[in-house]
N, C-alpha and C positions, 0 to 999 in steps of 0.2 A: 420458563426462560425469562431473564428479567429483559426491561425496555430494553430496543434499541441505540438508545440517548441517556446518557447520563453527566447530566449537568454539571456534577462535583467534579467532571474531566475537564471541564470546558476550558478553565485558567489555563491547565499544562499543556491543553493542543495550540492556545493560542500562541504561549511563550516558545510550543515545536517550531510552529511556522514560522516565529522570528528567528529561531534557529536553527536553521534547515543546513543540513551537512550538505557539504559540496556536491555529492552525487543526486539528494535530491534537489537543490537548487538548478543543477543542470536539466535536469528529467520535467523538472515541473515550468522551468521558464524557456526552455530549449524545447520541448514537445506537448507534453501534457496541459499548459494552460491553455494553449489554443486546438488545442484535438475537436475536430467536430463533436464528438459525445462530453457532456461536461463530469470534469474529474474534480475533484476537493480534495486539501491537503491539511491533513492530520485531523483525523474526521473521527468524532467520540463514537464508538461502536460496541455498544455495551458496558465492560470495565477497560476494554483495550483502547486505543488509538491508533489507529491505521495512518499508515504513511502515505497513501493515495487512495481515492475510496470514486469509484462510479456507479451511484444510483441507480441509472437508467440499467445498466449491463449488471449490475448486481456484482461487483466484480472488485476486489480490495490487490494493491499492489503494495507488497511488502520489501524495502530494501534492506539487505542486510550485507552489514559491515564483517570484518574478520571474527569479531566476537561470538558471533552466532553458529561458528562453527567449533565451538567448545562443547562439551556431552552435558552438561547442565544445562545449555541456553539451548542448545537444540530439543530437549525435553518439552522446556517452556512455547519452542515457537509450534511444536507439535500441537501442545495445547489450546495455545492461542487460536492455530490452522483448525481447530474443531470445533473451538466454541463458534468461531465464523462462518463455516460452515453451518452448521447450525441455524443462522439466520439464512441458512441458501443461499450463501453470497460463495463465488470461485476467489479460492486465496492462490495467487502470483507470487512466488517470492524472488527476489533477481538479486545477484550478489553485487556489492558496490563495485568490484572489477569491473565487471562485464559493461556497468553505466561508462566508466573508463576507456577500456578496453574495445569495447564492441557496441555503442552506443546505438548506430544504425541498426544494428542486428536486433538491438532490445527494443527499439521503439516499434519495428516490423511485428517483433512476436506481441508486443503489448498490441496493436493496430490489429491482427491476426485475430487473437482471444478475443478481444470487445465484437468483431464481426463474426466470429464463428458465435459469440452468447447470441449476440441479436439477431443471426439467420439470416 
């Protein structure tokens, strides 16, 4: 398995976080930067980049937009979800609706998962 970090990401996670789509903008300045357990956003994770990533809980949250529900991209997030895996880490995935739509609901279950890893 290669490193966890690789550096040759570093540029495009930074330019993520400058351009954080709406859902995660909300997710990460609405809950996640202040969540007691600390969370990082667009965190280099082997060859991928994760769209919210906690250390401590070992724990990657992935949002995905309407595209990911095409039979090619859902192939790809399959893969992604294993190589992650892989490092022991639980992949989250939440669709950008639901950041929308049910906001409260997603931050309970994301708050839920971090306490159920850390017992």
């Amino acid at each position: 398995m290669e490193r966890k970090h690789n550096g040759d990401l570093t540029p495009a996670a930074r330019e993520l976080r400058k351009r954080m789509t709406k859902e995660e903008r909300h997710l990460w300045y609405d809950f996640l930067r202040q969540y007691p357990v600390r969370f990082t956003r667009q965190k280099v994770l082997g060859k991928y980049i994760a769209d919210f990533y906690c250390a401590e809980a070992k724990l990657v949250i992935e949002l995905d937009g309407s595209q990911h529900y095409e039979p090619g991209i859902q192939a790809k997030d399959a893969e992604r979800t294993a190589f992650l895996t892989g490092y022991d880490l639980t992949v989250i995935r939440i669709p950008n609706n639901e950041i929308l739509d049910n906001f409260q609901g997603v931050c309970e279950y994301i708050d839920n998962t971090v306490k159920k890893i850390l017992g």
